[in-house]
PDB file of the backbone (N, CA, C, O) and the ligand in Angstrom, with CONECT records:
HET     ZN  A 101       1
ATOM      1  N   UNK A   1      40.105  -6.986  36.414  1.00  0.00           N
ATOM      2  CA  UNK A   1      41.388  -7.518  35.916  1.00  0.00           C
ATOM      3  C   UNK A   1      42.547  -7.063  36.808  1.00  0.00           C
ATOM      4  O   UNK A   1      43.468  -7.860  36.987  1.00  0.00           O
ATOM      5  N   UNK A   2      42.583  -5.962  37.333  1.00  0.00           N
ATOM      6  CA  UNK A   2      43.297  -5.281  37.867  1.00  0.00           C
ATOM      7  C   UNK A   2      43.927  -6.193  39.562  1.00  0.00           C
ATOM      8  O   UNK A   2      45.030  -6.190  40.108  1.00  0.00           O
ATOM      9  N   UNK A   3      42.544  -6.900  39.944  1.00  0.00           N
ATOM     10  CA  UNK A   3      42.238  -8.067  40.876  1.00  0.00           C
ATOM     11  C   UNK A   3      42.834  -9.321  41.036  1.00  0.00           C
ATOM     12  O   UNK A   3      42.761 -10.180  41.914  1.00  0.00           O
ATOM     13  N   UNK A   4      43.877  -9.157  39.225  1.00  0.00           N
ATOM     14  CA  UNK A   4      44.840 -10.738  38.851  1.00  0.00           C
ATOM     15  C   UNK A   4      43.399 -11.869  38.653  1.00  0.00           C
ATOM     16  O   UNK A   4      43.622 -13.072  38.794  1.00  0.00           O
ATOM     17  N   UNK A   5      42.363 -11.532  38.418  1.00  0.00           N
ATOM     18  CA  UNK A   5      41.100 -12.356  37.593  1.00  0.00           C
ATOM     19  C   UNK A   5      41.251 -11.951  36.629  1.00  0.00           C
ATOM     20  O   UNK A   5      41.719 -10.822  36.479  1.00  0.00           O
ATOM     21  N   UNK A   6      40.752 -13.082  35.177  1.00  0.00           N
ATOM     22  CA  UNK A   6      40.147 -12.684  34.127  1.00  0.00           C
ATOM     23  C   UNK A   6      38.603 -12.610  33.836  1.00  0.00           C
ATOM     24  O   UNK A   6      37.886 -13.587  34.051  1.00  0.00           O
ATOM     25  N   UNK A   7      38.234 -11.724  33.464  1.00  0.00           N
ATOM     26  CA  UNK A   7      36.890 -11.235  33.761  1.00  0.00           C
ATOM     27  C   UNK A   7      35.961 -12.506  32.370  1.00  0.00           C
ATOM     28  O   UNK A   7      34.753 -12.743  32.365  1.00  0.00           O
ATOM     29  N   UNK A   8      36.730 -12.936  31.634  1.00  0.00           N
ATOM     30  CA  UNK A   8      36.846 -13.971  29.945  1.00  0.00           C
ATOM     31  C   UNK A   8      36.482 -15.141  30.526  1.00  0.00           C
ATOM     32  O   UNK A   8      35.319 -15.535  30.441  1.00  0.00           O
ATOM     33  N   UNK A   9      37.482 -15.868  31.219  1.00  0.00           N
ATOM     34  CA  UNK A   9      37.765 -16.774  31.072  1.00  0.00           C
ATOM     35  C   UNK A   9      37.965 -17.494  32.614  1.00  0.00           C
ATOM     36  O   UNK A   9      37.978 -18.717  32.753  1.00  0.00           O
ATOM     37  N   UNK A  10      38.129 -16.471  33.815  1.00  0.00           N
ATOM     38  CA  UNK A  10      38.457 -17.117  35.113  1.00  0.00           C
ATOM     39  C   UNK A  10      39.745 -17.132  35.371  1.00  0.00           C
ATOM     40  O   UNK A  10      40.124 -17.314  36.528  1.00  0.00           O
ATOM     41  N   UNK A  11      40.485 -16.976  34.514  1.00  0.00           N
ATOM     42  CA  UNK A  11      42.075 -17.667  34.690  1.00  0.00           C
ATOM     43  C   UNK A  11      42.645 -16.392  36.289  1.00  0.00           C
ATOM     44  O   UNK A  11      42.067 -15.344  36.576  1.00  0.00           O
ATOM     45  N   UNK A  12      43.225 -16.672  36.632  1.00  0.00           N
ATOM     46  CA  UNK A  12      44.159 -15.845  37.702  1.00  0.00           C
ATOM     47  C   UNK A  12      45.602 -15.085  36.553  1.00  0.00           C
ATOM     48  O   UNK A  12      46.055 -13.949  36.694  1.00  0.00           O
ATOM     49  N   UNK A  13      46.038 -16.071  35.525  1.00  0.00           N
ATOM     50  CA  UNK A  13      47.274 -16.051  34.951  1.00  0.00           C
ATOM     51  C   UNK A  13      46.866 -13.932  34.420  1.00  0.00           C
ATOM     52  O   UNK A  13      46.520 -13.437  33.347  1.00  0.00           O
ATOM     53  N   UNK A  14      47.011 -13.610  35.121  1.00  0.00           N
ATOM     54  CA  UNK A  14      46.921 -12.218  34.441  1.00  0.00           C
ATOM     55  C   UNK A  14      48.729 -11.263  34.807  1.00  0.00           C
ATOM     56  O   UNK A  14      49.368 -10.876  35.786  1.00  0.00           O
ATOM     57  N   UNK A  15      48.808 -11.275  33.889  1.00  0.00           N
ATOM     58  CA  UNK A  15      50.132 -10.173  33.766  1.00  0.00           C
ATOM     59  C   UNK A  15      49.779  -8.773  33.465  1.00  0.00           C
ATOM     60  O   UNK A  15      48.970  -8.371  32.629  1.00  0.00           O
ATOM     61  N   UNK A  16      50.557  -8.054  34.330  1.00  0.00           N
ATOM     62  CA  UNK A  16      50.429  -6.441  34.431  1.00  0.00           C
ATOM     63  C   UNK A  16      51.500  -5.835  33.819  1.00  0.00           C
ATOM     64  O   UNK A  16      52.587  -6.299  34.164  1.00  0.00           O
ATOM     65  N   UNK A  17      51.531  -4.832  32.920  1.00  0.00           N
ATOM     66  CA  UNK A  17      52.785  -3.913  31.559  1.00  0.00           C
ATOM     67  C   UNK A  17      52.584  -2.615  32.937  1.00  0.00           C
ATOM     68  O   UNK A  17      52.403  -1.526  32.392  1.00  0.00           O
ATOM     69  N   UNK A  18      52.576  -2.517  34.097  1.00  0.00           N
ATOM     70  CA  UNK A  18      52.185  -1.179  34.806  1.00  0.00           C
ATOM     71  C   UNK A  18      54.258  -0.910  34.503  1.00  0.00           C
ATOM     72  O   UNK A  18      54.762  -0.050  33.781  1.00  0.00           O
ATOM     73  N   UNK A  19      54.707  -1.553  35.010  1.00  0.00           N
ATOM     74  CA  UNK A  19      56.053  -1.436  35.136  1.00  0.00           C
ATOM     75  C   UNK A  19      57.216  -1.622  34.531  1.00  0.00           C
ATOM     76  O   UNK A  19      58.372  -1.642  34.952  1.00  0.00           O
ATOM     77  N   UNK A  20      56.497  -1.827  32.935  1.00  0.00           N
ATOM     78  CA  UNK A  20      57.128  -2.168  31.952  1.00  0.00           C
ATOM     79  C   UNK A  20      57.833  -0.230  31.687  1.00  0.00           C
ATOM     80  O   UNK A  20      57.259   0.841  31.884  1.00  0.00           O
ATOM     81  N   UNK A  21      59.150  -0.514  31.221  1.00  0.00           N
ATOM     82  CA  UNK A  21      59.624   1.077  30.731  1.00  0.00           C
ATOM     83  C   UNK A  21      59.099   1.202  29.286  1.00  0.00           C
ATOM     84  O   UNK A  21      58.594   0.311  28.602  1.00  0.00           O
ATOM     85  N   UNK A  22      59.337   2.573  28.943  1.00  0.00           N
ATOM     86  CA  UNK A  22      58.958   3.127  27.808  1.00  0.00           C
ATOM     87  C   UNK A  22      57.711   2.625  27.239  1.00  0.00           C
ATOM     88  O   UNK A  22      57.549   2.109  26.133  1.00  0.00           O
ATOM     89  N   UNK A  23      56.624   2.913  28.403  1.00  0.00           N
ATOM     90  CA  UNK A  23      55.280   2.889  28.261  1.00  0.00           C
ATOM     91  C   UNK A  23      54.963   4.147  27.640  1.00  0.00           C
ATOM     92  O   UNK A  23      54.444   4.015  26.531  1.00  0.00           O
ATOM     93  N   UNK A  24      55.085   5.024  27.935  1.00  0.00           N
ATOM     94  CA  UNK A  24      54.409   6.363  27.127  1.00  0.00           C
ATOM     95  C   UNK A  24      56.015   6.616  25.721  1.00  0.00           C
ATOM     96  O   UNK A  24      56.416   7.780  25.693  1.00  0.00           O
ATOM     97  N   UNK A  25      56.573   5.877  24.990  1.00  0.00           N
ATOM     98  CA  UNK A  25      58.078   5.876  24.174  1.00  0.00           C
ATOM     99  C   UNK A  25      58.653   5.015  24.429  1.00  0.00           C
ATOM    100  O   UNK A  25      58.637   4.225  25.372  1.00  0.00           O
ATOM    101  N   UNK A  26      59.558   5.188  23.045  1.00  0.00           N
ATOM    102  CA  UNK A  26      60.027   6.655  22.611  1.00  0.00           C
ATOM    103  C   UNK A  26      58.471   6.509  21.002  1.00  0.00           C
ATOM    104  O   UNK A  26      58.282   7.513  20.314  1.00  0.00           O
ATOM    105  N   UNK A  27      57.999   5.774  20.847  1.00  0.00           N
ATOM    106  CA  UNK A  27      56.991   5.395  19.939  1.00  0.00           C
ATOM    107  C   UNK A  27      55.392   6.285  19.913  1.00  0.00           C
ATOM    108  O   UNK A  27      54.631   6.668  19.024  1.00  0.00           O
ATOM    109  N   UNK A  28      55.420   6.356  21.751  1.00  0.00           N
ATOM    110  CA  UNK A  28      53.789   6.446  21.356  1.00  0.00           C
ATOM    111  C   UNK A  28      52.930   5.347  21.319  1.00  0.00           C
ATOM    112  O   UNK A  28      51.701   5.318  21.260  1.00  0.00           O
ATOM    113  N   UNK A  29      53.792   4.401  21.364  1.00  0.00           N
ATOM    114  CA  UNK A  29      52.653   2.727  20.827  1.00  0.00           C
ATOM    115  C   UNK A  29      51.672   2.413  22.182  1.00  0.00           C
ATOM    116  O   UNK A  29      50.669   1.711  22.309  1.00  0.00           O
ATOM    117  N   UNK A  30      52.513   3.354  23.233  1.00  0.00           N
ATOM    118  CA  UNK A  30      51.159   2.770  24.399  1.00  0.00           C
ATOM    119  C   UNK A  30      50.774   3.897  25.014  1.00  0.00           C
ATOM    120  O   UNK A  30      51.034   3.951  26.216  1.00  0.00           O
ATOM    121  N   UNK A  31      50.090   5.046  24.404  1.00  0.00           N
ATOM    122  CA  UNK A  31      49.908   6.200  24.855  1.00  0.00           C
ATOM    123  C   UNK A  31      48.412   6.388  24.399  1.00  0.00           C
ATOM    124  O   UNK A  31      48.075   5.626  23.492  1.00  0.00           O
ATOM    125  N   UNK A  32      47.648   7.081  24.765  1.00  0.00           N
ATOM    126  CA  UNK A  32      46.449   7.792  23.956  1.00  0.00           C
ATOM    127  C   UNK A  32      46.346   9.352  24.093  1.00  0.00           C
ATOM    128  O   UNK A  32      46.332   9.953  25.167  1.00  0.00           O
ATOM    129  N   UNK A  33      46.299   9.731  23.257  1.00  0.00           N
ATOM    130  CA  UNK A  33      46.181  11.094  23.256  1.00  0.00           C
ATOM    131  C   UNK A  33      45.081  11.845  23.871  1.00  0.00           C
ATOM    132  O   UNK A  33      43.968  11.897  23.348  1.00  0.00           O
ATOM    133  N   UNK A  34      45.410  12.493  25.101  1.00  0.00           N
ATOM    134  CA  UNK A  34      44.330  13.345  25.722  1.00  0.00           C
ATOM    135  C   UNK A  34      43.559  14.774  24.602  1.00  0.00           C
ATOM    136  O   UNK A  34      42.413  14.885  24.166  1.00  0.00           O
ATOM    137  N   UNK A  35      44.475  15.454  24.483  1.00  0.00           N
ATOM    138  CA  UNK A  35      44.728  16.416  24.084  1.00  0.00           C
ATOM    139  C   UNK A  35      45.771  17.194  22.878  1.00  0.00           C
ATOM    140  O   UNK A  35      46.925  16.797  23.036  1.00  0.00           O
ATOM    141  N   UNK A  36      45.669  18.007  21.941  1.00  0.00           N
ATOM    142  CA  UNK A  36      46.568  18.536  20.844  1.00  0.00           C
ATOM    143  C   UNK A  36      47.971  18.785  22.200  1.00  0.00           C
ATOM    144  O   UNK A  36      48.741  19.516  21.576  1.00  0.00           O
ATOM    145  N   UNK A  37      48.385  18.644  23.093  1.00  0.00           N
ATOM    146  CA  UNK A  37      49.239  19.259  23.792  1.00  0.00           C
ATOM    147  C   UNK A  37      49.527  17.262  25.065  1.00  0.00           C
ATOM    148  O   UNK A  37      50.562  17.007  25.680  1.00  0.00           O
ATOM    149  N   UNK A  38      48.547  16.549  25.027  1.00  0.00           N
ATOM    150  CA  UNK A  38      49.006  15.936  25.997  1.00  0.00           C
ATOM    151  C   UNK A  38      48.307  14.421  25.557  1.00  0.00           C
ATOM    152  O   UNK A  38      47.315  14.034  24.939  1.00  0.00           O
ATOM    153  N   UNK A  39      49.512  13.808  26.304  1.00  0.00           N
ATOM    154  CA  UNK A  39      49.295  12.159  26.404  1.00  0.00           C
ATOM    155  C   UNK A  39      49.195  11.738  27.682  1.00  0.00           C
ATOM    156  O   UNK A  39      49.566  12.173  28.772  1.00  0.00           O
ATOM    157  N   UNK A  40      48.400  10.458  27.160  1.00  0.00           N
ATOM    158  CA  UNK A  40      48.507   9.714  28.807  1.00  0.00           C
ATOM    159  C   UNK A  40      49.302   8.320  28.325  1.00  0.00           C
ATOM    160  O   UNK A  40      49.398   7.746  27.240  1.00  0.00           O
ATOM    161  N   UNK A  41      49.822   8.061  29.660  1.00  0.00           N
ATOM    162  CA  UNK A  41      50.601   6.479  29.764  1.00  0.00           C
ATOM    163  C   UNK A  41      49.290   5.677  29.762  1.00  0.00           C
ATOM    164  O   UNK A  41      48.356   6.250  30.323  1.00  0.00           O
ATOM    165  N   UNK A  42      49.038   4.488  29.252  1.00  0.00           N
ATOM    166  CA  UNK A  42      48.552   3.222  29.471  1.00  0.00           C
ATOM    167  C   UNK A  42      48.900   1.804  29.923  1.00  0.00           C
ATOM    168  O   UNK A  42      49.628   1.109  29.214  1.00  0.00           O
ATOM    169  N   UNK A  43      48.416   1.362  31.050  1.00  0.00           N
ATOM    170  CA  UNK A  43      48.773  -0.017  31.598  1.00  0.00           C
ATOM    171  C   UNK A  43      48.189  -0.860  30.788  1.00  0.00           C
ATOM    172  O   UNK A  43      47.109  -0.511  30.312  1.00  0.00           O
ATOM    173  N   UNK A  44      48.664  -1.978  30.482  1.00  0.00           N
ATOM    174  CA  UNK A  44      47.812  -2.977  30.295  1.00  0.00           C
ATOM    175  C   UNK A  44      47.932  -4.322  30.763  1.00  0.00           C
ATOM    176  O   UNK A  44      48.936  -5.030  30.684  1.00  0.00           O
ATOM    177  N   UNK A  45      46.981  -4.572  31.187  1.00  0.00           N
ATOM    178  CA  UNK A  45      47.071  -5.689  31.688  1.00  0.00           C
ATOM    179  C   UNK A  45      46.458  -7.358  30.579  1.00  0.00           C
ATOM    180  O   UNK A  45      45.533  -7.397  29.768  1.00  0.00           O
ATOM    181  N   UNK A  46      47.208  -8.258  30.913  1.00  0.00           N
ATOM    182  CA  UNK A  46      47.390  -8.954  29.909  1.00  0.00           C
ATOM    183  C   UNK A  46      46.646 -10.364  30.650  1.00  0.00           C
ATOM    184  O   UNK A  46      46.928 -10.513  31.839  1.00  0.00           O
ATOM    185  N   UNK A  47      45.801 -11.307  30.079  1.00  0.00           N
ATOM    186  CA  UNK A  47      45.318 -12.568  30.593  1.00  0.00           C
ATOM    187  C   UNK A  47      46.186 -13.677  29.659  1.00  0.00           C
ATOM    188  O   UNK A  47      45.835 -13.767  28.482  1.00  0.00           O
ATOM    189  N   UNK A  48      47.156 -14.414  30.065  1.00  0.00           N
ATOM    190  CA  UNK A  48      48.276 -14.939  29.635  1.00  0.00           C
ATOM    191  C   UNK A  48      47.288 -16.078  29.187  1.00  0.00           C
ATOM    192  O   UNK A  48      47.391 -16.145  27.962  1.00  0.00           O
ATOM    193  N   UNK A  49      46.395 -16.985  29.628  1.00  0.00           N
ATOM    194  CA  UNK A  49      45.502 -17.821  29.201  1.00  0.00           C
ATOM    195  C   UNK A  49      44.695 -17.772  27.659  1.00  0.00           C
ATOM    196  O   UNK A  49      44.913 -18.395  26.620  1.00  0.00           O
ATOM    197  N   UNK A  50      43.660 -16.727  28.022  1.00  0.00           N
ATOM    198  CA  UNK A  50      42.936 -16.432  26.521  1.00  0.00           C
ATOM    199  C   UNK A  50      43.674 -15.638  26.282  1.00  0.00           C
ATOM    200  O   UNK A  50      43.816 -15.815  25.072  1.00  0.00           O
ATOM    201  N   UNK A  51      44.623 -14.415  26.680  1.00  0.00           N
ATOM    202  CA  UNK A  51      44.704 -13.411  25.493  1.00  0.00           C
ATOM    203  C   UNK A  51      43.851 -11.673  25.686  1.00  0.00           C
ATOM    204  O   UNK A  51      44.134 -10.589  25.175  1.00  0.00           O
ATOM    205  N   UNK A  52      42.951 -12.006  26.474  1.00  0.00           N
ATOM    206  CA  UNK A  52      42.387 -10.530  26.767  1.00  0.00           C
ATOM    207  C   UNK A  52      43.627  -9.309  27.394  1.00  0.00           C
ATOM    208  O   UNK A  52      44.565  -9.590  28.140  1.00  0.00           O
ATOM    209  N   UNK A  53      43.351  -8.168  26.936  1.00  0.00           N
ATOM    210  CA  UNK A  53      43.620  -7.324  27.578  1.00  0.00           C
ATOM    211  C   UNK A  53      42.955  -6.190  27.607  1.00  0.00           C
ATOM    212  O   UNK A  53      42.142  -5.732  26.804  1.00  0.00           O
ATOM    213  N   UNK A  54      43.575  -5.559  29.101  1.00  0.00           N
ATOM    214  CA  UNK A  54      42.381  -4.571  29.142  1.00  0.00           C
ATOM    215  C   UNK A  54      43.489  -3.554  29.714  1.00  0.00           C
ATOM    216  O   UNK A  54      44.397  -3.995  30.418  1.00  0.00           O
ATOM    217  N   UNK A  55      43.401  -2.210  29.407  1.00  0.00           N
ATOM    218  CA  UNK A  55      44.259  -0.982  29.456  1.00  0.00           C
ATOM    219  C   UNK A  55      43.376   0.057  30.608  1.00  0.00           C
ATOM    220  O   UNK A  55      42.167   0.096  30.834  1.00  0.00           O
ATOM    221  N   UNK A  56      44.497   0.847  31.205  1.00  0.00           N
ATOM    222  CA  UNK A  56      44.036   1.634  31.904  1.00  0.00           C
ATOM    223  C   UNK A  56      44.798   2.946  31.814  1.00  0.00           C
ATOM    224  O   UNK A  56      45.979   2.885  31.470  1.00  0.00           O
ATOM    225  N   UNK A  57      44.172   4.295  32.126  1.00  0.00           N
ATOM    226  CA  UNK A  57      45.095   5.374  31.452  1.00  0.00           C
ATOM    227  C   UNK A  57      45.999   4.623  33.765  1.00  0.00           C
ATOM    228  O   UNK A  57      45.704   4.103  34.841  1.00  0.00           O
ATOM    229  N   UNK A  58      47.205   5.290  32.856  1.00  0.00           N
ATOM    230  CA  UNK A  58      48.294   5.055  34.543  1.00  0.00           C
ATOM    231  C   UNK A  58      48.194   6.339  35.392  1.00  0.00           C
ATOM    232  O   UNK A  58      48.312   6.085  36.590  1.00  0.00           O
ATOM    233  N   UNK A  59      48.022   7.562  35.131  1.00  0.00           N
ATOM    234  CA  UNK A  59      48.152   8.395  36.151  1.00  0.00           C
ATOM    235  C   UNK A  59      46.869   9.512  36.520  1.00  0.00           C
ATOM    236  O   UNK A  59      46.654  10.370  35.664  1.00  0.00           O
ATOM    237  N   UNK A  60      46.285   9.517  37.376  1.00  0.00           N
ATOM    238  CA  UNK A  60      45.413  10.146  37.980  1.00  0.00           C
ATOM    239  C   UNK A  60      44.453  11.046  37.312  1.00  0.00           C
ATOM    240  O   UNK A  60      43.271  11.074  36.969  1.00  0.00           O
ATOM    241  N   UNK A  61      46.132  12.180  37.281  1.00  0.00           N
ATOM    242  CA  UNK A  61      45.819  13.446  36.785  1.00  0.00           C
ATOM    243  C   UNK A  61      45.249  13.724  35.890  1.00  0.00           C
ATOM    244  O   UNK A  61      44.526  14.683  35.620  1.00  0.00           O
ATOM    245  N   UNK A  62      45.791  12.221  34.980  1.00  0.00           N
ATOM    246  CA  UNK A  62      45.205  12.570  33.315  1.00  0.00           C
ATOM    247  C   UNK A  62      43.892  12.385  33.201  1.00  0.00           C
ATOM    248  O   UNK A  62      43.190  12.929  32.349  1.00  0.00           O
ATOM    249  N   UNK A  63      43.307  11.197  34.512  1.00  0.00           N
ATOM    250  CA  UNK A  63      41.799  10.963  34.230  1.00  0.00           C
ATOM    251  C   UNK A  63      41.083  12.127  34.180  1.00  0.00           C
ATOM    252  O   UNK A  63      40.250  12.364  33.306  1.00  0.00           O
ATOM    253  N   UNK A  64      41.434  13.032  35.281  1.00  0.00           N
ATOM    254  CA  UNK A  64      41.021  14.472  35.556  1.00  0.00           C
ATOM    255  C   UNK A  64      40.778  15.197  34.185  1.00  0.00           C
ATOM    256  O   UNK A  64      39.710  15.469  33.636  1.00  0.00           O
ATOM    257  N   UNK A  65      42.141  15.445  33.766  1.00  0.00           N
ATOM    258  CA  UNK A  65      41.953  15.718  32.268  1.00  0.00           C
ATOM    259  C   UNK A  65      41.305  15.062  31.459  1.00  0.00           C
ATOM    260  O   UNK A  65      40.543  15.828  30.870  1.00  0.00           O
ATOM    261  N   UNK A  66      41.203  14.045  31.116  1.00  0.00           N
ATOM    262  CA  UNK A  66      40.151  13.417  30.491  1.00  0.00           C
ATOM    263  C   UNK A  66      38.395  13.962  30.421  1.00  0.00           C
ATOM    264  O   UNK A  66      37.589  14.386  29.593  1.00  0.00           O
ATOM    265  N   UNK A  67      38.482  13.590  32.003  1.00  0.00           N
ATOM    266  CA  UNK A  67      36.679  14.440  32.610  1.00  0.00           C
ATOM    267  C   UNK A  67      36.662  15.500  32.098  1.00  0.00           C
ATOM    268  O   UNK A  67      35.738  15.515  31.285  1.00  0.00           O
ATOM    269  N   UNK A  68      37.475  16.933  32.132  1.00  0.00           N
ATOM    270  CA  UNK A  68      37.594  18.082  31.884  1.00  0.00           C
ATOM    271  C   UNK A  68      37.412  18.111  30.095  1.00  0.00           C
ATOM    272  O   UNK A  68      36.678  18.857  29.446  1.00  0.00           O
ATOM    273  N   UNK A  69      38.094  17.322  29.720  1.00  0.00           N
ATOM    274  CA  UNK A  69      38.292  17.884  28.291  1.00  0.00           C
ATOM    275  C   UNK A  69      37.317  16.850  27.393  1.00  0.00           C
ATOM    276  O   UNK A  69      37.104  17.302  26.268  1.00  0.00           O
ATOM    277  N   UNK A  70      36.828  15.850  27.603  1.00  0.00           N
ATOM    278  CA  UNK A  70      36.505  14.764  26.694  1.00  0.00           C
ATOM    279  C   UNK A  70      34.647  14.759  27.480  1.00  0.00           C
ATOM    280  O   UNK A  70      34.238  14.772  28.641  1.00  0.00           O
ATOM    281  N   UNK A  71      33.832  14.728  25.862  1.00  0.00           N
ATOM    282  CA  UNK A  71      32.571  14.674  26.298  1.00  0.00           C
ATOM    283  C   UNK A  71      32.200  13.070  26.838  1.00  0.00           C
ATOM    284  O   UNK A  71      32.724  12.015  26.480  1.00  0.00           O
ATOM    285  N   UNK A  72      31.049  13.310  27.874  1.00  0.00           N
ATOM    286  CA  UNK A  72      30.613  12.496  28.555  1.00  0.00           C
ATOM    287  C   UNK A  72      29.699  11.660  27.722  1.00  0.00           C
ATOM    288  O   UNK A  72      28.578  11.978  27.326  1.00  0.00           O
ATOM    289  N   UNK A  73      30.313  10.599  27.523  1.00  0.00           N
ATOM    290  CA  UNK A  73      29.210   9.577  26.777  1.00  0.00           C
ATOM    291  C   UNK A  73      27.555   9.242  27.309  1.00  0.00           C
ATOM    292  O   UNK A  73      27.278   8.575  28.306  1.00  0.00           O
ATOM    293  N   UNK A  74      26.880   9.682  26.669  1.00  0.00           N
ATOM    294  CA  UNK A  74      24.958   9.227  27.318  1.00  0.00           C
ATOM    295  C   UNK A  74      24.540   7.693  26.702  1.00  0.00           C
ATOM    296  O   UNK A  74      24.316   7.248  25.576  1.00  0.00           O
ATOM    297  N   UNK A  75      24.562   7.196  27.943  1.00  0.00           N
ATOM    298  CA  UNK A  75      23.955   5.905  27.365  1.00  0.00           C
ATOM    299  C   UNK A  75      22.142   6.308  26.886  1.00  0.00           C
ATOM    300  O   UNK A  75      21.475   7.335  26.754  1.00  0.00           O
ATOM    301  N   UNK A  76      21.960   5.113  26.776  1.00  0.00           N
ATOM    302  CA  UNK A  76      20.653   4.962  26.285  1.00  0.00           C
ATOM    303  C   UNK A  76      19.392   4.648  27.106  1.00  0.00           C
ATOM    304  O   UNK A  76      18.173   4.800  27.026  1.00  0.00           O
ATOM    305  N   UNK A  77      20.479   4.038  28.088  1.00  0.00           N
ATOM    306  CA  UNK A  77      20.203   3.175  29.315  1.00  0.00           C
ATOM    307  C   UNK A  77      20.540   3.369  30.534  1.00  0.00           C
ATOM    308  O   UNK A  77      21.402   2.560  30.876  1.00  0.00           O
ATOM    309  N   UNK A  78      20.050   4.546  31.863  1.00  0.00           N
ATOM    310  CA  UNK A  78      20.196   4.506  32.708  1.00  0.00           C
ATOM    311  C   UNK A  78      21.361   3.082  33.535  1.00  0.00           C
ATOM    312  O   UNK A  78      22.422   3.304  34.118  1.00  0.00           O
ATOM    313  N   UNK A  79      20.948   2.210  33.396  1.00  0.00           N
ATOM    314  CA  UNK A  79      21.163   0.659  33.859  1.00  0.00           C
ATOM    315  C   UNK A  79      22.359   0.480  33.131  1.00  0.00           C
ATOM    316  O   UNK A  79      22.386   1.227  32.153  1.00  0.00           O
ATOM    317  N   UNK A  80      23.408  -0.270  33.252  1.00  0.00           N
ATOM    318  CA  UNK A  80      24.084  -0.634  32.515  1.00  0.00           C
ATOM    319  C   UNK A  80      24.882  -2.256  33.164  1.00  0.00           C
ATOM    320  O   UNK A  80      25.371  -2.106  34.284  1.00  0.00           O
ATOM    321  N   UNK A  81      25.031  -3.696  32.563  1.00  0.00           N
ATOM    322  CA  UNK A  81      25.199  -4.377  33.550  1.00  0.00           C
ATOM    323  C   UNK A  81      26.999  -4.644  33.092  1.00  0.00           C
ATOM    324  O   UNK A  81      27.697  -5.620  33.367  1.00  0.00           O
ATOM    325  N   UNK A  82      27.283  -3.691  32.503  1.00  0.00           N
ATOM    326  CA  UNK A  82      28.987  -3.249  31.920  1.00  0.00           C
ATOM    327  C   UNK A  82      29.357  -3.296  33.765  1.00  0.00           C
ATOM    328  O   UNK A  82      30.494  -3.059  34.174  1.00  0.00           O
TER     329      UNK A  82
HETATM  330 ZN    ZN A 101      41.459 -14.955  30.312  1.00  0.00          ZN2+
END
């Protein structure tokens, strides 16, 4: 998505919130909580056609934090065609 494809539908029409203000506020409405102490910003990107969107945490560091603090999901399935 990130590519301006929709992964749905084909469309190109994809709009990006990367640069929208008061992404992480004054609400919270586009944040996820890492941690009792920390948030991350979220992008989202929007497919103006169908309607999909798909979010990404916005800054690096936090993925880091994420890895560090958040358990690693085990698939079931080596393979995955996600
Ligand atoms: Zn679409």
């Amino acid at each position: 998505m990130k590519n301006g494809a929709c992964p749905k539908c084909g469309s190109t029409d994809v709009h990006s919130g990367a640069d929208i203000l008061f992404k992480s506020g004054p609400f919270n409405c586009n944040t996820i909580p890492v941690s009792m102490t920390s948030m991350a910003a979220i992008d989202n990107y929007v497919c103006t056609r169908c309607g999909l969107v798909e979010r990404y945490v916005a800054e690096p560091s936090k993925l880091k934090e994420i890895a560090r603090k958040w358990p690693r999901v085990e698939g079931e399935t080596s393979a995955s065609d996600e």
